[in-house]
N, C-alpha and C positions, 0 to 999 in steps of 0.2 A: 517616410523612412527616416531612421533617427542619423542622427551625424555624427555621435559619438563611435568611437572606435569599436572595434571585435575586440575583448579583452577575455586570454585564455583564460580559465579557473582550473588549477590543478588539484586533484584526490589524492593526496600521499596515505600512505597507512601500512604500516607493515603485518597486518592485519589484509581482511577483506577489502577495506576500506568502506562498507557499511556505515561504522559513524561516522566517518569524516566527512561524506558526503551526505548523511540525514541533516547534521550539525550546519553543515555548507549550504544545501539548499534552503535551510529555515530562514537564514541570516541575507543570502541572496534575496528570498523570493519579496525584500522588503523594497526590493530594486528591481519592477519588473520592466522600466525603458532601458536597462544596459544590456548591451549586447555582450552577449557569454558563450563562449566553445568552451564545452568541458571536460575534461580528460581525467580519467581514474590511473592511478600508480598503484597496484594493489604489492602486498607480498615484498615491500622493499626493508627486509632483513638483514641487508649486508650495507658494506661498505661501496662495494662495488654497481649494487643497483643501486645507492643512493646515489652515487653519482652519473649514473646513465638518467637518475629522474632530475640533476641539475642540470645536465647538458639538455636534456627537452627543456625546460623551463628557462632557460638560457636563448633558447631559438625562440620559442614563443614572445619572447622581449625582443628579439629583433625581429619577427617577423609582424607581431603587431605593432609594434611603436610604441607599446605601452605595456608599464609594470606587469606581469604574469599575476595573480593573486593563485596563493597556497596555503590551502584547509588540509594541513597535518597532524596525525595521529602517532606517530611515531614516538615511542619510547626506546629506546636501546640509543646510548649516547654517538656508538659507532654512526647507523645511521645518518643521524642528528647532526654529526658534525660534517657527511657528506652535502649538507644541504647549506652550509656556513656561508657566507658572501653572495649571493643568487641575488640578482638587482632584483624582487620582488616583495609584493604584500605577503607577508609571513605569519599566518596565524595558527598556530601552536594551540590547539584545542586541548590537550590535555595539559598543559602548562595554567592556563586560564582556570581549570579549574581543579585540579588537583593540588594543587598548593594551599588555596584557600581552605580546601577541605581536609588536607595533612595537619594544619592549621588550627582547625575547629574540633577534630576529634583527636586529636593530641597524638599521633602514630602515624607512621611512614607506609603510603600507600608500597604496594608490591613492586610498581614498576613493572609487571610481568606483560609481556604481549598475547593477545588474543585474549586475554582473561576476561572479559564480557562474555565473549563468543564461547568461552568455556564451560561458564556457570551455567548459558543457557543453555548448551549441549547436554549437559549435564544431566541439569533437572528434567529438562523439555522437551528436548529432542524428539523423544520416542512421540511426547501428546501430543508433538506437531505434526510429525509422521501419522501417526493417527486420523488425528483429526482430516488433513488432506484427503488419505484414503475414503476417509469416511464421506466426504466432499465429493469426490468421482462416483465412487459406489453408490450414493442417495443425489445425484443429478440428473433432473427435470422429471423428476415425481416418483423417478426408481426407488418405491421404499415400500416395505411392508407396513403395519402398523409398530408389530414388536419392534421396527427397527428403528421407528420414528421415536420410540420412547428412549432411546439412547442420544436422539440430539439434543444440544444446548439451544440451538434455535431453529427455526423455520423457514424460510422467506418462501413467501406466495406472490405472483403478479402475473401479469400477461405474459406471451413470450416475449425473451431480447429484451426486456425491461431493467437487465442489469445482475438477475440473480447468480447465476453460476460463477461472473466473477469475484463478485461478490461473497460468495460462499467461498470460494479458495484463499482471497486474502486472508480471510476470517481465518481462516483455517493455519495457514501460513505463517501469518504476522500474530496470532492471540492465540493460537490453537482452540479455538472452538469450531465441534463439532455442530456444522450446518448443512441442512438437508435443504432442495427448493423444489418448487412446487407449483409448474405452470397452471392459470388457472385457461381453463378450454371452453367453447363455445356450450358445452353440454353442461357447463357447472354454471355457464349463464342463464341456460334453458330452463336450469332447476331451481335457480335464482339462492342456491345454499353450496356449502363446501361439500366436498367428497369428504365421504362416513370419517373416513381414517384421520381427517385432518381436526373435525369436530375436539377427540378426545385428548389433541395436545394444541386446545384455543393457545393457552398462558405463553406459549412458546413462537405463535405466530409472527411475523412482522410480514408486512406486504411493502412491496415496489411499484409505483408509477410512475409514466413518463410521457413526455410530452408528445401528442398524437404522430406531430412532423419530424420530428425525432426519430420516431418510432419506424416510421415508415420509411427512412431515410436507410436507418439498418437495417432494418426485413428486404426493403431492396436488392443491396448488395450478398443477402442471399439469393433470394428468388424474383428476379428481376420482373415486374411486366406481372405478378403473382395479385388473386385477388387479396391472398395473405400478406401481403405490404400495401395496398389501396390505401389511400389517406380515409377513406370513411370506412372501411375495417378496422384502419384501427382505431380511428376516433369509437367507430363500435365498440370495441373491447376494451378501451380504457375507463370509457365511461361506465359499461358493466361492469367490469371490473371493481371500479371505484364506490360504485354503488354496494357492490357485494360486501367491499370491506367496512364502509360505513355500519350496513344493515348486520354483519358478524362483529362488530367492534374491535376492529384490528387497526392498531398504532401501522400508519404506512408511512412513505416519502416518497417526493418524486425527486429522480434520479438522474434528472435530465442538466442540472448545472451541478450536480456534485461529484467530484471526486472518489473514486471506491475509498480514502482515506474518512470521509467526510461521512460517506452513507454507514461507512463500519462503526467507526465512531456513536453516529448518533444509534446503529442498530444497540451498542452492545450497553448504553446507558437506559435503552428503551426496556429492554428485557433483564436488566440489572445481572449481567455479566459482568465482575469484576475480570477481567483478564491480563493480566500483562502484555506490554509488548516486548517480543523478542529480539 
């Protein structure tokens, strides 16, 4: 156990507080022995929540013994100046880099609030909505063929391998449409994919994951089940993994990655340019 202190980290943003804390976690996660409680401030538009978020950040320095640190997104000066004097690490995310780049392209950024959260509403929204739906509607092989020709990708694996989360972030965070597609004992029998999956190979990506792992989550569904047995699943993973070798399908195993890490490497594997929203 470390000796260092509990050191609050606060989310201000008068916003969601989405980037303050994507921005905040990056910058943290280069410090993974300090100890961090972290608190989101979303929506602090006034004067009056700004200072209810100094009075917490005020307690947290006395209740820790140490500095608070604050990952602030806040534009609106009102705000801004509720947060003036707070004995804390004060880091002003949008300060850092807005200036330089008011700077560089010779024009005064807007200063407007929400205005990320707006463009992507904007343009995205709906593909994101979309594409979700489309993620529930084509989850764990529910898909016609016509319907498989509307996704952007595929994921095939054993069960609890990681696909349906995996399809929803996808879906969520890039808005692509992602179908998955358990593969079952009868696709090992035949030692080939089922018909439908055949005529969208290009779009395929497969998931594996480590036998113990595996068995670990099938557990906690079906406890005491021949369907979590450690040589079930070692069975199925190794068929599995044979099937995708002998179909030529780009896989990963899923068992020390992150759904950030697996979506990542899916959507460079199937040349998905997507944004992130």
């Amino acid at each position: 156990m470390s000796d260092l202190p509990i050191r609050t980290v606060f989310f201000v943003s008068d916003g969601t507080g989405i980037t303050a804390e994507t921005l905040g976690h990056s910058l943290l996660a280069q410090f993974p022995d300090a100890r961090l409680r972290q608190v989101r401030i979303p929506f602090v538009d006034d004067l009056d929540k700004a200072l209810d978020a100094a009075r917490q950040i005020r307690e947290a320095r006395i209740t820790d013994g140490v500095r608070p640190i604050v990952f602030s997104t806040l534009v609106n000066p009102d705000p801004k100046s509720g947060l003036h004097g707070i004995d804390a690490l004060f880091v002003d995310l949008f300060e850092q880099f807005i200036v330089p780049l008011e700077a560089e392209l010779g024009q005064r950024s807007t200063h407007a609030v929400g205005r990320f959260h707006g463009i992507a509403d904007s343009q995205n929204y709906k593909a994101r909505i979309e594409a979700i739906n489309f993620a529930m509607s084509h989850d764990d092989g529910v898909s016609t063929d016509g319907e498989l020709a509307d996704a952007d990708v595929i994921l095939v694996g054993v069960s609890r391998s990681g696909k349906t989360p995996t399809s929803l972030y996808l879906a969520m965070q890039f808005g692509v449409k992602a179908a998955n597609y358990p593969l079952i004992p009868e696709d090992f029998e035949r030692n080939k994919l089922p018909g439908e999956l055949h005529r969208h190979r290009p779009k395929l990506f497969g998931l594996t994951i480590a036998a113990e792992r595996l068995s670990q989550i099938r557990q906690e569904r079906r406890p005491n089940s021949r369907y979590a047995s450690i040589d079930n699943c070692r069975f199925e993973i190794d068929a599995a993994q044979k099937l995708m070798r002998r179909e030529n399908i780009q896989w990963l195993d899923s068992t020390t990655k992150s759904i950030e890490e697996i979506s990542a490497t899916i959507l460079q594997a199937v040349r998905l340019n997507k944004p992130a929203y």
